[in-house]
Structures are given as structure tokens and as C-alpha cells.
C-alpha positions in Angstrom: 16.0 7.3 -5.1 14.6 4.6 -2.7 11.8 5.9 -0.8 11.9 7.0 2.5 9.9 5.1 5.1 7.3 7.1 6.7 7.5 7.6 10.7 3.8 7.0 11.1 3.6 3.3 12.1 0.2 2.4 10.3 1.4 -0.6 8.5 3.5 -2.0 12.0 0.2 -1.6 13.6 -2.0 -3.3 11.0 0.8 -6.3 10.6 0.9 -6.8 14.8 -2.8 -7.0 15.0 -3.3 -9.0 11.9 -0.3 -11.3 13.2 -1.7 -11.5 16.8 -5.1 -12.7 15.1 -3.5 -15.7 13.2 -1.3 -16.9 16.3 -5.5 -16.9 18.2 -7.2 -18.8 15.8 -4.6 -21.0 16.0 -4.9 -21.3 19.6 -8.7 -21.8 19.1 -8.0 -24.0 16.2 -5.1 -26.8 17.4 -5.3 -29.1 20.1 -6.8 -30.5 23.1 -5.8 -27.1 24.2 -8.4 -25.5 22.2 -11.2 -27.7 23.3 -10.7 -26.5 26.7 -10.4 -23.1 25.7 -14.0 -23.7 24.1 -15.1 -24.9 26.9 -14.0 -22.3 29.0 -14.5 -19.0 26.8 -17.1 -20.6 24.0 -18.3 -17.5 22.3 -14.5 -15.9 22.5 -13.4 -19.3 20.9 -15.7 -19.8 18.3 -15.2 -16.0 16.9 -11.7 -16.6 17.1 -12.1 -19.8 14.8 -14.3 -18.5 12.5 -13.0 -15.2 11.6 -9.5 -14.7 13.3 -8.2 -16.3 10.3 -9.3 -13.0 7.9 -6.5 -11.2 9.3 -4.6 -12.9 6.6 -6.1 -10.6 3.9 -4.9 -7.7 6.4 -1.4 -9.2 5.1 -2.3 -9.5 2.0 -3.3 -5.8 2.0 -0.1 -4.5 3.3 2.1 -6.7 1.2 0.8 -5.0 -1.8 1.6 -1.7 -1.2 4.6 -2.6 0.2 5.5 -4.2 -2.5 4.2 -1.4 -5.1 6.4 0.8 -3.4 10.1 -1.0 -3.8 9.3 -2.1 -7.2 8.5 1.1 -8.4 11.1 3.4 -6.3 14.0 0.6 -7.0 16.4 1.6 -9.9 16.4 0.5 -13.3 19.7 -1.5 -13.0 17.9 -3.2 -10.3 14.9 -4.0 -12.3 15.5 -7.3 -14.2 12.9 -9.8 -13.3 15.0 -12.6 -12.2 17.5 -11.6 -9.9 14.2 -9.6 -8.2 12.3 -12.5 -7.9 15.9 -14.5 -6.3 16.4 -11.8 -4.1 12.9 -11.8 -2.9 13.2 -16.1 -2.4 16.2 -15.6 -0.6 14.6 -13.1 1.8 11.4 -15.5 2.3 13.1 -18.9 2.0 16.3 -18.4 4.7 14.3 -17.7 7.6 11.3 -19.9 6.6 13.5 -23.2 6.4 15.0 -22.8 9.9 11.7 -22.2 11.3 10.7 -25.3 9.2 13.5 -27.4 10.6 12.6 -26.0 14.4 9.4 -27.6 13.7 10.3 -30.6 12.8 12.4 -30.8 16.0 9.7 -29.5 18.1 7.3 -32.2 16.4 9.7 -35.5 17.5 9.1 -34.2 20.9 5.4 -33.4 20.8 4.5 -36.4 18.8 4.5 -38.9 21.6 2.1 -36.7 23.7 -0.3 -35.7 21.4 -3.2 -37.8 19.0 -4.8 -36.7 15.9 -3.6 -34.2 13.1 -1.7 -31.4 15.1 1.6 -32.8 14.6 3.0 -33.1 11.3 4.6 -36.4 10.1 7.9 -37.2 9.8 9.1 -35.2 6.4 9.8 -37.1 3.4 13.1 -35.7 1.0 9.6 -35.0 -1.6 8.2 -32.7 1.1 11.6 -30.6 1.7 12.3 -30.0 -1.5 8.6 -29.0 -2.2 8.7 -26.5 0.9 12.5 -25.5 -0.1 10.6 -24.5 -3.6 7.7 -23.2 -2.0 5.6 -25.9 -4.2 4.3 -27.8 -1.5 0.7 -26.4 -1.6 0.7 -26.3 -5.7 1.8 -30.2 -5.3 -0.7 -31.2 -3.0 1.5 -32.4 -0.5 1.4 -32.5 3.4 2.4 -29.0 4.9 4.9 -29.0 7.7 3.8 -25.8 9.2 0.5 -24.3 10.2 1.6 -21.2 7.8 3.6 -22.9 5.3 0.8 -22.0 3.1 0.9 -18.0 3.4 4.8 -18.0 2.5 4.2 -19.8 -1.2 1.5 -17.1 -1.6 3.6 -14.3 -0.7 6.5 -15.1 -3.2 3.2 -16.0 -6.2 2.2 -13.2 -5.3 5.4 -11.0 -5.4 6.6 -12.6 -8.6 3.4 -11.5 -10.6 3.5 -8.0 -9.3 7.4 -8.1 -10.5 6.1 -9.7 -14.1 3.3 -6.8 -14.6 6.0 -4.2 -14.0 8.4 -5.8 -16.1 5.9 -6.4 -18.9 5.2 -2.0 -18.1 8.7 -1.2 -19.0 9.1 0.9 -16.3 5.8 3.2 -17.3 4.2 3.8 -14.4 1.3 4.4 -16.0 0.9 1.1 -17.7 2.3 -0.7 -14.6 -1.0 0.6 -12.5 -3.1 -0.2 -15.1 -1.7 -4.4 -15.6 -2.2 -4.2 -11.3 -5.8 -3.0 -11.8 -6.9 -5.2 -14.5 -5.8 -8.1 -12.6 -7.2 -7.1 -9.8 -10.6 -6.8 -11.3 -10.2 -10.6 -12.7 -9.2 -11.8 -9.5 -12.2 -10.0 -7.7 -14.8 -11.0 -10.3 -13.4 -14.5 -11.3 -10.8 -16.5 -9.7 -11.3 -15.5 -6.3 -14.9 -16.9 -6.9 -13.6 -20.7 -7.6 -11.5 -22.5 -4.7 -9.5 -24.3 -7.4 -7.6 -21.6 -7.2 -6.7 -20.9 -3.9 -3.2 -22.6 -4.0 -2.6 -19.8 -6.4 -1.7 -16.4 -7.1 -4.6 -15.2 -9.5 -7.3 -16.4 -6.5 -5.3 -14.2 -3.7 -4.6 -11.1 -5.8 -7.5 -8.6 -5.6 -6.7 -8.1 -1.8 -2.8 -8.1 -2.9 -3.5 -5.8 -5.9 -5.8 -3.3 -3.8 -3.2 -2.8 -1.6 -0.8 -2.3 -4.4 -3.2 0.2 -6.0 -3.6 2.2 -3.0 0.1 3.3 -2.5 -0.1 4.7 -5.9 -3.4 5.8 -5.6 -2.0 7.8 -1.9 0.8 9.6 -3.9 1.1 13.2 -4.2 2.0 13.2 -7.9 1.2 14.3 -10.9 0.3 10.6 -12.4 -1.5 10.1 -9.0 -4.5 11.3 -10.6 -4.4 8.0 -12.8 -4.0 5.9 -10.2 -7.1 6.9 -8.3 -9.4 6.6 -11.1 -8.2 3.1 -11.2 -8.3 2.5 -8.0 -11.9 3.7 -7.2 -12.9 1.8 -10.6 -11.0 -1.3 -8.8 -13.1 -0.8 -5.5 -16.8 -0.2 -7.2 -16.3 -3.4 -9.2 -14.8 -5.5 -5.6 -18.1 -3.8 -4.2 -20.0 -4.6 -6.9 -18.4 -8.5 -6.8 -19.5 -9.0 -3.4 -23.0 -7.5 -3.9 -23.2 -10.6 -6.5 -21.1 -13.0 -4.0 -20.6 -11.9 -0.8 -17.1 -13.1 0.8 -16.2 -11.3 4.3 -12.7 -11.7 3.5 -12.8 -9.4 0.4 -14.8 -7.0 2.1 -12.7 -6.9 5.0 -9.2 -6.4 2.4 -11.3 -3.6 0.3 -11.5 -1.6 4.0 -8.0 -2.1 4.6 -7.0 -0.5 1.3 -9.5 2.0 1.6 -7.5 3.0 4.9 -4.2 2.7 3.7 -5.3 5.2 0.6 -6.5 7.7 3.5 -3.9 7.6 6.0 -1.1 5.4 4.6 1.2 8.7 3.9 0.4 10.4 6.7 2.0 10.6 10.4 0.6 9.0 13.5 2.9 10.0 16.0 3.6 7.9 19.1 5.8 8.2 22.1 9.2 7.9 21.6 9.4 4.1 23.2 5.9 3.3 22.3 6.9 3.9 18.7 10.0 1.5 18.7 8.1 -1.2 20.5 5.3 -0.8 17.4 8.6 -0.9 14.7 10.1 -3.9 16.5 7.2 -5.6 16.5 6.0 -5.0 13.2 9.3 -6.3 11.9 9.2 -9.2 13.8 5.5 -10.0 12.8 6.8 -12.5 9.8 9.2 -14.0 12.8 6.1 -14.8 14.3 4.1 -16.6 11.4 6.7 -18.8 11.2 7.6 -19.7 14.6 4.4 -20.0 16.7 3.5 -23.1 15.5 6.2 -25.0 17.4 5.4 -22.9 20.4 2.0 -24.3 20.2 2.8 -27.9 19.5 4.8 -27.5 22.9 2.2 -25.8 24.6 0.0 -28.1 23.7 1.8 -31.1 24.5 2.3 -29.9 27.9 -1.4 -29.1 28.4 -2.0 -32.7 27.7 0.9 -34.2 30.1 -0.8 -32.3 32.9 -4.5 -33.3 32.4 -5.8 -30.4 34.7 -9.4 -31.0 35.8 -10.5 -27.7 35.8 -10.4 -26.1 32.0 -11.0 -22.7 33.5 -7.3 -22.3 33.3 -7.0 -22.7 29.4 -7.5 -19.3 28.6 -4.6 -18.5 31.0 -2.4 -21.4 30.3 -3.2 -19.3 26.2 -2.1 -16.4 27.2 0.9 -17.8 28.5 1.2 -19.4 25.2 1.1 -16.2 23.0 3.3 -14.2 25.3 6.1 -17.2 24.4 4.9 -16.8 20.7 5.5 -12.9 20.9 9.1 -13.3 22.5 10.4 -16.2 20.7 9.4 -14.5 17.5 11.2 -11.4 18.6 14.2 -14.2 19.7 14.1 -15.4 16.1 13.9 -11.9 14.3 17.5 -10.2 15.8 19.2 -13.9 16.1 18.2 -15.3 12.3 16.3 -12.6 9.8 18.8 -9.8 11.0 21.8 -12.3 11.0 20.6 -13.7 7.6 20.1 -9.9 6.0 23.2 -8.9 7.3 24.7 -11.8 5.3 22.7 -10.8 2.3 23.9 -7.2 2.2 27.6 -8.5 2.9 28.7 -9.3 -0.9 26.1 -5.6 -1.7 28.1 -3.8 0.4 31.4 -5.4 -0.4 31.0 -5.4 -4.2 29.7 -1.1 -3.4 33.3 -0.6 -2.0 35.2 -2.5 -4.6 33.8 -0.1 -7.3 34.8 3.2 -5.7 
């Protein structure tokens, strides 16, 4: 039986903060925007270069147990490995190469005003089809997005999770211990060496902590398993970081450590207040894909009117993110609803043709 979602709103709120972090350190990152915005709030600028950016292994975090969750609660005759990892591509790559193709659009209009790096180059055919295979980063090639990156990641990542349980055979027991053990070698090993950081391996201690947590969170009589391997997980991470100290790790073994507390349990919120937090949680991968060519507008605007006074950059930002936050929220109901609407069509039809 598919698991219920909770009503609690944890994991919106962790994915609208961590998403509002990203879309900053962009702002502080990108453009002659930002080096007015450095001039004008420097300490608020620098923090939001140099560790915005770790709200990615928030992400990372809450990917894992969500994935844990629907691999383990999805039936058996929905348990093959391919068609898993196609209907996990489709969901990713549908909404990512329409924001990828807004980009490019938005770029032919920004070029002219803006100098330097911000603006991607025209795409080569190599470049689509790298992106439309989520290779790019694996290839070495030019990105065409600020978070091109994350989405490869997210589907390596997915597809290993989806291996270990397929190697498990559907025991859960086995399929918690595969998570942990990779975990640990990520943690200890390839999360050390930035060779691998266009892979899978280098990302998945914070993806397999998160992972480890939902099971570890269930009330269950295997729970008990789980826990052991969590906390065994978390004292080596610890015990990585006391050898190697990374910020990001430590900041992705705290957010597993609160999912496992409070990831099954209720945090009730006004009635509206609570649909706001779902409807912007589900829009939060609308917005990693489509604030980049808000920027690259924003910016080239900025440039066009050369304002003298760079006391209004951290205005003219939040400007900027309150156009990220509502085209994001334009892009969620008119093309990830539309497209998964059009993904359950043939579901639903094929449902009625066998009753």
C-alpha cells in the first residue's frame, strides 16, 4: 500500500528554505548585480557566497528519505529496475529541458548586455544531447544552467538507491544494510576526493543518511535494525569529519538527525499557512530550474540602467527573488502538473481498460 503522506510540512519547509538559499547565493554569486550587492550589504553577500550554496545537501537530505520511502512502499510489480529508473528520467528530464530551452532564449536576449561568464554560449547539438542524458557534467562539457549540475546528481543518485534495492530482493533488511554500507564509503572515501564530485558515490552519504533516517523513523518491528545502522552510519560521518572536517557533511548529518526525530510527526499550521508551505514546497524544484533565467534578465537590466547609487541592489534583489518565487510557482501548475498529468494519462487509462 503506498504510504500515506504525513500532514506535518517538515520536508516543504526544509525544501523552501534550502531552495530560497540556492536562488541567494546565486544572487551574490552572478553578475554585475552581485558586485553591487557586495558593495552595498558586504558581510550579508559574502555569507551568502560562501555558505548559501550548503543548502544543497539540505536537498540531498530530503531526497533520500523521500526516495527510501516510494521504493520501499511501491509494489512488487512496480519494482523492476528499469522502467523505475525511466519513470524517474521522465519525471526529471520533461520539466528540466523546457526550463533548459527558456534559458537558452532568455540568454540571446541577455547576451548583448552582459560581459564575462554569466551567460551561457550558444548550445552545440553535443551539449543537448549531453543535458537531454543528463551526461553533461560526467562529459565535461559546458553547463547551460546554473543548476544543471544538481539534476544529473539527483537521477545518479536515484538510480543507485533503485540498484541497492534491486540487488536486496525486496528484504528490507538487506536493502538498509547495502544503503548504510554505501553510505559509510561515501563518508569515509569518495566524498574525500573531488574527482568524484560529478558522481554519485561522492554525493551519497548525505543522500544515504537521509535514506537511512526514514527507515530508521519507522514504527516497526525491523525499525530496530535500521537504527542501529543508522547511529553506526552517523558515529562513523562524525567520526569522518573529526579526521576531515567538511561543513557540508556536517550540516547533512543535522538534517538527518532531524528528520529521524521529527520526520513522522505533525507540525500543524493554519489552514492557509499550511497550503502556501505544500505549494511551495512542490514548486521548490520549479524554482531550481527556472531562476537562473530570471537572473540573467535581472541582471541584464541592472546593467542597462547603470544606477549610480548601489544602495538599491539589495532592493532591485529582492525584487529579483520575488519574480524567481512566482515564476517558479507559474512554471509548477502550467508545465510539471501539465506534464504529470500527461504521465498518469496512459496509468490511468491502461487502470480502466483492465476492470
Amino acid at each position: 500500500m503506498p504510504l500515506k503522506r504525513p500532514n506535518h510540512h517538515l520536508i516543504d519547509v526544509l525544501k523552501i528554505v534550502a531552495a530560497q538559499c540556492v536562488v541567494w547565493h546565486h544572487l551574490a554569486r552572478y553578475g554585475p548585480l552581485s558586485d553591487d550587492l557586495n558593495q552595498t550589504a558586504p558581510e550579508l553577500s559574502r555569507w551568502l557566497f560562501d555558505y548559501a550554496n550548503m543548502a544543497v545537501q539540505v536537498f540531498l537530505v530530503v531526497a533520500g528519505y523521500l526516495a527510501a520511502r516510494s521504493l520501499a512502499n511501491r509494489p512488487r510489480a512496480e519494482a523492476a529496475l528499469l522502467p523505475t529508473l525511466w519513470r524517474r528520467y521522465e519525471r526529471l528530464i520533461l520539466p528540466f529541458l523546457l526550463a533548459l530551452v527558456l534559458t537558452v532564449l532568455v540568454s540571446a536576449i541577455a547576451r548583448p548586455y552582459l560581459d564575462g561568464d554569466l551567460v551561457p554560449g550558444v548550445p552545440s547539438m553535443a551539449q543537448w544531447l549531453a543535458h537531454a542524458s543528463l551526461l553533461h557534467s560526467v562529459l565535461g562539457l559546458e553547463s547551460m544552467s546554473a543548476g544543471a549540475w544538481y539534476v544529473a546528481i539527483d537521477f545518479q543518485l536515484y538510480a543507485l538507491l533503485a540498484l541497492l534495492f534491486w540487488l536486496a530482493r525486496g528484504r528490507a533488511w538487506a536493502s538498509v544494510l547495502l544503503v548504510a554500507a554505501m553510505a559509510v564509503a561515501s563518508l569515509t572515501w569518495f566524498n574525500l576526493d573531488v574527482d568524484f564530485d560529478n558522481w554519485a558515490l561522492y554525493f551519497f552519504g548525505a543522500y544515504g543518511m537521509g535514506a537511512l533516517s526514514w527507515w530508521a523513523g519507522l514504527r516497526s518491528n525491523g525499525s530496530r535494525f535500521a537504527r542501529v545502522l543508522y547511529a553506526t552510519t552517523l558515529l562513523v560521518g562524525l567520526a569522518s569529519l573529526a579526521l576531515a572536517f567538511r561543513e557540508r557533511i556536517a550540516l547533512a548529518l543535522s538534517v538527518s538527525s532531524v528528520l529521524l526525530a521529527f520526520g513522522n510527526r505533525q507540525l500543524p499550521l493554519p489552514r492557509h499557512l499550511g497550503q502556501w508551505v505544500r505549494r511551495l514546497g512542490n514548486s521548490s524544484y520549479a524554482l531550481f530550474l527556472v531562476h537562473f533565467s530570471v537572473l540573467l534578465l535581472a541582471n541584464a537590466l541592472w546593467s542597462e540602467l547603470d544606477l549610480e547609487d548601489s544602495d538599491w541592489a539589495l532592493f532591485f534583489a529582492l525584487a529579483v527573488w520575488s519574480l524567481s518565487l512566482l515564476a517558479s510557482l507559474a512554471f509548477h501548475a502550467q508545465v510539471e502538473q501539465r506534464i504529470a498529468r500527461w504521465r498518469a494519462a496512459p496509468v490511468a487509462g491502461a487502470g480502466v481498460t483492465a476492470k
